[in-house]
C-alpha positions, 0 to 999 in steps of 0.5 A: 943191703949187705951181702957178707957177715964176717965171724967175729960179726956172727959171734958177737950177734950170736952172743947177744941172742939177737935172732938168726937162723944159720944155714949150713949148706954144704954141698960140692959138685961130684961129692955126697958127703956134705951131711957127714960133714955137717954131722961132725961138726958146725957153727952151734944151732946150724941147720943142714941145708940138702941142696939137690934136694931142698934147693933144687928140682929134679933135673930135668933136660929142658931145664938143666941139673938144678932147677929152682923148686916152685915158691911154695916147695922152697916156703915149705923147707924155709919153714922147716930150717925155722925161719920166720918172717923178719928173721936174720938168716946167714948161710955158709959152707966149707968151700968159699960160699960156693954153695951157700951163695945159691940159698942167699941168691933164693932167699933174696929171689924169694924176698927176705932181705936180712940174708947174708953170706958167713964170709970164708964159711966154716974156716973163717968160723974156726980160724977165730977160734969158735966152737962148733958141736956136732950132731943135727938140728932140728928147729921148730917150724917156722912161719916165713911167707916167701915170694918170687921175682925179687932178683933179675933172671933171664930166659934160655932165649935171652941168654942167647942175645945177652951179649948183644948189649950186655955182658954174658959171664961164665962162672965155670972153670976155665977149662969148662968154658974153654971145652977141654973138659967137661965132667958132667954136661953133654956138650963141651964149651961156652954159650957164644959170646960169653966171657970167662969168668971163675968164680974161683977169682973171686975169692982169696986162698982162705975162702973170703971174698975179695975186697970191692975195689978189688973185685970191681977192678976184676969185672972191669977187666972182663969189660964191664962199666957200672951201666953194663947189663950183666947175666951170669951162667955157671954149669947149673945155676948154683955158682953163679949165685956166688958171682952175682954176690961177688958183683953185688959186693962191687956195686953190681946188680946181675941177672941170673941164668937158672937152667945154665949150660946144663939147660942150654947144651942139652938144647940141641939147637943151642950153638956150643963154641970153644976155645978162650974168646967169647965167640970161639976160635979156630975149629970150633966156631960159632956152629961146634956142637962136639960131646964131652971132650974130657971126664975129668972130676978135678977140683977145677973142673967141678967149679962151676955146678 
């Protein structure tokens, strides 16, 4: 299954009336503004995906800031985007997939297999030159039948053992993991074992991903071989879907942490590390359970949500 739909592939399928539902789920850690974009302007017929709300429960400790909503919560805001059994969905942003990853991620999970990612969003859609209309979409219901279980996930307790035989990555910011800062979970820092990887990384500066080669080179630098077992964490499971496309794109299949280290750091008896090596370093160690050492809301801090 492919993962990306370019804007000149999205244009043209547009143009033909083939049928797609587009997704505009615009939504950036720290910022309540995604509709109000959406609003002014967005790819024609475009419906406007709500992420705390509709892609997510209400946060709760034991399961972190974004927990996945039950199957039949996320069937019934499938239907109301319109979406219908064998439909083509593509969902974008403006912020390099970061959030759109995390519909793709639920609806493959869910078991609708033609989901794809508008590559480089919005931006890619107006650097070609297409039009947007402003204003809301409001389609007619749709008839979809969603499941679950289609994409690998693990467990608080497994991501704990991960490292053990796989490769556990964190697709946060690399001060996040490193736990210099931390805006908005309770501890500072990384699951032990972890390796650092930015989901920033996997992108050019224009928003688009990174060829395969490119991104596979990248993995193999963080230690993984195409047999490698690979989980992926971010602060609450909403950019790790954009590394688990990444590593899709490079040949991979990924397991997803939902509760991320939003759930983990909130468990007190979760050992927290810090510093740039995967088990910690220096006073930190495997045993450091330190509060937030920062409140930075930074561009780079807030990746990773």
């Amino acid at each position: 299954m492919a993962t990306l739909m370019s804007a000149p592939e999205l244009h043209a399928r547009l143009k033909t009336g083939d049928r797609t539902v587009l997704l505009d789920v615009r939504w950036v850690l720290g910022r309540t503004d995604g509709q109000i974009e959406y609003l002014a302007g967005h790819l024609p017929g475009a419906v406007f995906v709500d992420l705390p709300t509709e892609l997510a429960d209400h946060a709760q400790p034991r399961l972190g800031r974004h927990p996945l909503p039950s199957a039949e919560r996320f069937q019934e805001a499938a239907r109301r985007w319109g979406i219908n059994d064998g439909d083509t969905v593509v969902a974008y942003d403006n912020s390099g997939s970061m959030a759109a990853a995390r519909v793709w991620w639920m609806l493959r999970n869910a078991g609708v297999s033609s989901v794809y990612l508008l590559d480089g969003g919005l931006a890619a859609w107006r650097a070609n030159g297409y039009a947007v209309e402003p204003g809301e979409v409001i389609p007619g219901a749709g008839n979809v039948t969603l499941g679950e279980g289609n994409m690998p996930a693990i467990t608080e307790l497994e991501a704990a053992q991960w490292h053990s035989d796989g490769v556990l990555l964190d697709a946060r910011a690399g001060e996040r993991y490193r736990g210099e800062v931390e805006p908005i979970d309770p501890r500072a820092g990384h699951i032990p074992g972890a390796v650092s990887a930015p989901t920033t990384g996997n992108i050019r500066a224009d928003g688009t991903f990174l060829p395969a080669d490119q991104l596979r080179q990248r993995f193999k630098e963080m230690g993984l071989h195409m047999s490698t077992s690979v989980a992926v964490y971010c602060g609450s499971g909403v950019t790790a879907s954009h590394e688990i496309a990444a590593l899709e794109i490079a040949g991979y299949t990924a397991a997803l942490f939902p509760g991320s280290f939003s759930q983990w750091s909130n468990n007190t008896a979760n050992p927290v590390v810090v510093g740039s090596e995967p088990l910690g370093e220096g006073a930190g160690g495997a045993d450091a359970h330190a509060g937030p050492s920062g409140t930075s809301t930074s561009a780079g801090s807030s990746v990773g949500g």
